[in-house]
C-alpha positions in Angstrom: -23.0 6.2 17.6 -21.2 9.0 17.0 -18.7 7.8 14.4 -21.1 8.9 11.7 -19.9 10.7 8.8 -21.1 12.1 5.2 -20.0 9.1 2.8 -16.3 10.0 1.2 -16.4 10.7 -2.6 -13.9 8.4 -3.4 -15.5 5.7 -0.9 -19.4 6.1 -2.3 -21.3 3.8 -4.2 -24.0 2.9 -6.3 -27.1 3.1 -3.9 -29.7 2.2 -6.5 -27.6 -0.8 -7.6 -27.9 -1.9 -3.9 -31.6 -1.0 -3.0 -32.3 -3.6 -6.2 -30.3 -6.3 -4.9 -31.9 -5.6 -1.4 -35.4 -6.3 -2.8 -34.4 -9.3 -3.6 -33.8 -10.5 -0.2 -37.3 -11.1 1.8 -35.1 -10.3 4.9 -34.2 -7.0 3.8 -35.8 -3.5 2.7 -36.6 -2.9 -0.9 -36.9 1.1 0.0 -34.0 3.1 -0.6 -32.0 4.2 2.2 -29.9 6.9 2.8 -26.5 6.4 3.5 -23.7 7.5 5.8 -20.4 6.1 6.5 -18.9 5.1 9.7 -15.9 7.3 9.3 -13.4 6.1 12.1 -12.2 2.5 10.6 -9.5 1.9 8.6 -9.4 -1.0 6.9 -13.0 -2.3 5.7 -15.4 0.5 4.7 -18.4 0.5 6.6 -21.9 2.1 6.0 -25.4 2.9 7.6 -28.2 2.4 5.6 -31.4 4.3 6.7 -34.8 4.0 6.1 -37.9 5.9 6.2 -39.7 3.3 8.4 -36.9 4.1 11.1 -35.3 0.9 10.2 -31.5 0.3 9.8 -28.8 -1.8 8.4 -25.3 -2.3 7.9 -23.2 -2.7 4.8 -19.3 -3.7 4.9 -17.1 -4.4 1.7 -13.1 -4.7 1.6 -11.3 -1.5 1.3 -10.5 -0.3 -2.1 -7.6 -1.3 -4.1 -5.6 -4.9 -4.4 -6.3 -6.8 -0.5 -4.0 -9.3 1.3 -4.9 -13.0 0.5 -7.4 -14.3 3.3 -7.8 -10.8 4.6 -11.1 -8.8 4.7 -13.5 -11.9 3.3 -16.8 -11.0 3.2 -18.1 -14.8 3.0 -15.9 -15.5 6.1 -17.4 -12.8 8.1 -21.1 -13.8 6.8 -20.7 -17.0 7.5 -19.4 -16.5 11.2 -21.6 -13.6 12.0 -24.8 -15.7 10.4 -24.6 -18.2 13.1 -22.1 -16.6 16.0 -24.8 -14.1 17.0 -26.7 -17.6 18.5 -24.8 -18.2 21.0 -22.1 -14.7 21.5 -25.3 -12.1 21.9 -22.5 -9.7 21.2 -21.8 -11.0 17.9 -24.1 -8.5 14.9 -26.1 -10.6 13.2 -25.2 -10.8 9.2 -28.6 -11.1 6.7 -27.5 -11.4 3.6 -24.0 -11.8 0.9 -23.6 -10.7 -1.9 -20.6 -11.8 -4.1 -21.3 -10.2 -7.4 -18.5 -7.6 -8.1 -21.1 -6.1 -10.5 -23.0 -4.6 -7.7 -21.0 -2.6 -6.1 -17.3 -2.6 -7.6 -16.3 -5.6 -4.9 -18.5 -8.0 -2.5 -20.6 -7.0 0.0 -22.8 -8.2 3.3 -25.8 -6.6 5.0 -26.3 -6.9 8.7 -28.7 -5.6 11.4 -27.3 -2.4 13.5 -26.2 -2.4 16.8 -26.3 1.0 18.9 -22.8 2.1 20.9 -20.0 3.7 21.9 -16.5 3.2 19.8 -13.8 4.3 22.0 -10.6 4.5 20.2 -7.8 6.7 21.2 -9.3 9.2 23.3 -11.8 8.6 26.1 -15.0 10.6 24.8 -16.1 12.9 26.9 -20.1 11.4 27.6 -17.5 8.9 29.7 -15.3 11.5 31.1 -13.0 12.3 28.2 -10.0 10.3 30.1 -10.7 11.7 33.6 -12.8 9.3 34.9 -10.6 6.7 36.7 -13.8 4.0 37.3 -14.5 4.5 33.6 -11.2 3.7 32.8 -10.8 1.0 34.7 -14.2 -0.4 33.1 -13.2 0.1 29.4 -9.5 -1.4 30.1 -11.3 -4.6 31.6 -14.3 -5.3 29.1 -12.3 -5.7 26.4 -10.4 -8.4 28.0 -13.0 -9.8 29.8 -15.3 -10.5 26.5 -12.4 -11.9 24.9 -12.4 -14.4 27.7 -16.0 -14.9 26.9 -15.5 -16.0 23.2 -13.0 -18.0 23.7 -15.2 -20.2 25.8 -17.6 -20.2 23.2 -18.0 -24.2 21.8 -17.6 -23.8 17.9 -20.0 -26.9 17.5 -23.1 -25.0 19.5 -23.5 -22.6 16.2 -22.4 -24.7 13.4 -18.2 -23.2 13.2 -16.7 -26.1 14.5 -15.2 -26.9 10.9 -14.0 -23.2 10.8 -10.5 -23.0 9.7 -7.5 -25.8 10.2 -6.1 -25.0 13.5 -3.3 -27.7 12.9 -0.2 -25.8 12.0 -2.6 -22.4 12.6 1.0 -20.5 14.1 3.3 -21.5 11.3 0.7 -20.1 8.8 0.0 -17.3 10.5 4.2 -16.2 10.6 4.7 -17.1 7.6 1.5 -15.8 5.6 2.0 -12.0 7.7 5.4 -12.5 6.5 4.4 -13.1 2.7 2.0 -9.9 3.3 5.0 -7.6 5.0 6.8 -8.5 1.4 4.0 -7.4 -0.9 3.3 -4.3 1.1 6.6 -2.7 2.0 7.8 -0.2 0.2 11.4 0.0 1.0 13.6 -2.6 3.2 13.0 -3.0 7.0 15.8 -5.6 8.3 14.0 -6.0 11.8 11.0 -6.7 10.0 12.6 -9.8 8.4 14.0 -10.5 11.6 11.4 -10.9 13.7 9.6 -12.9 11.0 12.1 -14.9 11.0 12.8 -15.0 14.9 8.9 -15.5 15.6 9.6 -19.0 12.6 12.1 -20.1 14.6 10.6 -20.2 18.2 7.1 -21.3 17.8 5.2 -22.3 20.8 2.8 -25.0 21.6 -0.8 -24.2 20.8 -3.4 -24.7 23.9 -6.7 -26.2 22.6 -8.1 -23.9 19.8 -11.1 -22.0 20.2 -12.4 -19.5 18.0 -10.9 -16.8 17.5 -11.5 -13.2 16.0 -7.6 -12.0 14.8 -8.3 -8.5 15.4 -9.0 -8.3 18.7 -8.7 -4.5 20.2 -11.2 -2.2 22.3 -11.6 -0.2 18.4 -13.4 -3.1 17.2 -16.1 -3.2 20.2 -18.8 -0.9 20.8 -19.8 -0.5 24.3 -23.3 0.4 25.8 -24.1 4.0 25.7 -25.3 3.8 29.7 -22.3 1.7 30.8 -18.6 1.7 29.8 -18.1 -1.9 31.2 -20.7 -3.4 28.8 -19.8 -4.5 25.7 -22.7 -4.3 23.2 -21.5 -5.9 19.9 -17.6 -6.9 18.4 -17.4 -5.9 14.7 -14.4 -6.9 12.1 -15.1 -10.8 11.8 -13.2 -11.5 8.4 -10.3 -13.2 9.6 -12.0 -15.2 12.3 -11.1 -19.0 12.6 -10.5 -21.7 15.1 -6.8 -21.5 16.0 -4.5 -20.7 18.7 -6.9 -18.3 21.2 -3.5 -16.1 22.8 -2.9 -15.1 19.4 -6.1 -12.7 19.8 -4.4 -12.0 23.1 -1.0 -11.4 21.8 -3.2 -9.3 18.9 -4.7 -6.7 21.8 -1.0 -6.9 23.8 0.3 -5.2 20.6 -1.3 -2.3 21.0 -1.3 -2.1 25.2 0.9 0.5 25.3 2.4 1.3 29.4 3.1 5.2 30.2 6.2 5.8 28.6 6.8 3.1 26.4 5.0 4.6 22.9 4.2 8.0 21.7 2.7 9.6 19.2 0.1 8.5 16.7 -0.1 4.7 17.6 -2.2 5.5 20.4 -5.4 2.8 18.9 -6.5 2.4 22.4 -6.2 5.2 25.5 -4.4 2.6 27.4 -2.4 5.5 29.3 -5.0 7.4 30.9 -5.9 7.0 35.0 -6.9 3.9 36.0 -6.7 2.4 33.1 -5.0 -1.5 34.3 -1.1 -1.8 32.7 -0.2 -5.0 30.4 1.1 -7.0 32.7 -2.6 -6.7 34.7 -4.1 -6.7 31.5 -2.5 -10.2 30.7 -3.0 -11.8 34.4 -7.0 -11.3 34.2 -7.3 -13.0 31.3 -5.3 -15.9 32.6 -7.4 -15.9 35.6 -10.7 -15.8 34.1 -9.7 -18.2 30.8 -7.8 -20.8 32.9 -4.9 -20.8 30.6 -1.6 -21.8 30.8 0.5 -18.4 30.0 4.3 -19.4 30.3 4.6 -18.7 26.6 3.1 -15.6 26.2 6.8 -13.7 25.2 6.1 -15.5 21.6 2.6 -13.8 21.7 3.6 -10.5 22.9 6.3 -10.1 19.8 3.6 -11.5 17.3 1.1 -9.2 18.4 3.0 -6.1 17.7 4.9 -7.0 14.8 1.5 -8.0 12.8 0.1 -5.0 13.7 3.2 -3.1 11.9 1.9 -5.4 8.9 -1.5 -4.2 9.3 -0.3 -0.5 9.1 2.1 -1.0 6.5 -0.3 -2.5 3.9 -3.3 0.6 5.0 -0.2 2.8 4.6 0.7 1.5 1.1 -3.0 1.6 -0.4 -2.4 5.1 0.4 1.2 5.6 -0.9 -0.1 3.7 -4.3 -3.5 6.7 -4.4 -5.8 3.7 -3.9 -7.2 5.5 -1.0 -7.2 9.4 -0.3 -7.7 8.7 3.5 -5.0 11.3 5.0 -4.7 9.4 8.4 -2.9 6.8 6.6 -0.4 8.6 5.7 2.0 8.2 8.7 1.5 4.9 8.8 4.8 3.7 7.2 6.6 5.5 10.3 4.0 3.7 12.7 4.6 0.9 11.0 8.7 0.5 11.8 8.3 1.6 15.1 5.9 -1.3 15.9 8.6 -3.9 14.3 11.2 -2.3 16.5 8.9 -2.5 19.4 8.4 -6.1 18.6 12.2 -6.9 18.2 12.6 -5.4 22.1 10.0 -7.4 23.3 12.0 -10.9 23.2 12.7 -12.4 25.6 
């Protein structure tokens, strides 16, 4: 709700190029909308679309410049967020696709809006601004207590129970984040390559898959405006699968930062402030509430935070190569080797 900003000029797009391919959908509006971004992602680009019946939509496209392989797929997130939303209420409903480049420069979906909060590194103040120790406590524990929740959704009961290839889903994902670390670094890293390599080495045995959503952090929910402890809706859906479900958990564990152990700029969730529950409580409710067996979850704690240096380091090279102007990216390549060293001390 209040992560609305004017649309950045290197960011905009073709808006009457979009209102005719909207009129060509009976589910959507053939009006033209105004449009504003949603300012505080960093990866996919995100806008509102609003009308002058009071109606509003949402379009999301892949960030500018060259993307990963497999990585911000607009027909993945359609296709999950077209049925999902069936059976996981806090799943946005997707309307339409389109995957004509023509359009707007790369493809594109439309969904229906959902109103909330975005908490991201600092507590806003309409829930305390960090002070509020029951607040705290009730953002720290929805996040994992949703992710619970979708990992008991049954993929058959909305159509995505041929979603992905769960066999071998660990080995892929070490060595595709490995393939991606190569393209996107810009100078060597050895404890990069090591942990790759470490993380290839000591693979784990899957529990049953579920689905699963790859980017799992409290950035990436929106919580009800009246409540912290109710999520309203997950965004980000274009890497979800079926696959290994404590890789989402070993995903949100990478950014779970204790007092002490992290500083500066990597602070993606406010995980630090008063009554917010550590890791290791973080990690014992979601065992208790999924049921799962969690003797391996060292493998999944160094995953977690050395993908996550991945993530940064290919935002932060879109920005080193000018195919984004976004100036928060540009400490990301320091973020970036801190998280692999982080990773390398979280072995066992």
């Amino acid at each position: 709700m209040d992560d609305l900003i004017p649309v950045r000029a290197d960011e905009a797009f073709d808006i009457e190029a979009v209102t005719g391919w909207l009129s060509g959908n009976a589910l959507l509006s053939s009006r033209t909308p105004m449009v504003s971004q949603f300012g505080g992602g960093k990866a996919n680009l995100t806008y509102l679309l609003s009308f002058d019946d009071g109606s509003e939509l949402v379009l999301r496209r892949p960030p500018l410049g060259p993307v990963a392989e497999g990585s911000h797929d607009m027909s993945r997130e359609y296709r999950v967020l077209s049925r999902l939303w069936k059976v996981f209420e806090k799943a946005p409903r997707a309307l339409a696709l389109c995957e004509d480049p023509s359009v707007i420069g790369g493809p594109f979906l439309v969904m229906e809006r959902r109103q909330g909060v975005v908490v991201r590194g600092v507590i806003p103040d309409r829930f305390g601004g960090g002070l509020d120790q029951t607040v705290n406590r009730q953002l720290s524990t929805v996040v994992v207590d949703t992710l619970v929740e979708l990992h008991a959704v049954d993929p058959a009961t909305c159509d995505l129970d041929d979603l992905g290839h769960p066999d071998g889903y660990l080995l892929r994902q070490v060595e595709g984040w490995r393939r991606r670390w190569d393209d996107a670094k810009h100078q060597d890293d050895p404890v990069a390559d090591e942990v790759g390599g470490w993380l290839a080495e000591h693979l784990p045995v899957s529990p049953t898959p579920t689905l699963i959503h790859n980017d799992w952090r409290l950035d990436n929910m929106a919580v009800s405006p009246d409540d912290p402890g109710a999520c309203a809706a997950v965004y980000d859906w274009d890497m979800a699968t079926r696959g290994d479900p404590l890789t989402d958990l070993g995903t949100l564990m990478g950014s779970w930062f204790d007092p002490g152990e992290m500083t500066g700029s990597l602070g993606m969730m406010p995980t630090t402030v008063p009554g917010w529950i550590n890791r290791d409580e973080a990690v014992a409710r979601y065992g208790r509430l999924s049921g799962r067996d969690l003797s391996a979850l060292d493998w999944y704690m160094v995953f977690g935070a050395w993908k996550l240096g991945v993530i940064l380091q290919q935002i932060y090279i879109r920005w080193l190569r000018g195919q984004t102007r976004d100036e928060r990216f540009q400490g990301m390549g320091d973020d970036a080797r801190r998280l692999f060293r982080l990773a390398a001390d979280r072995r066992p």
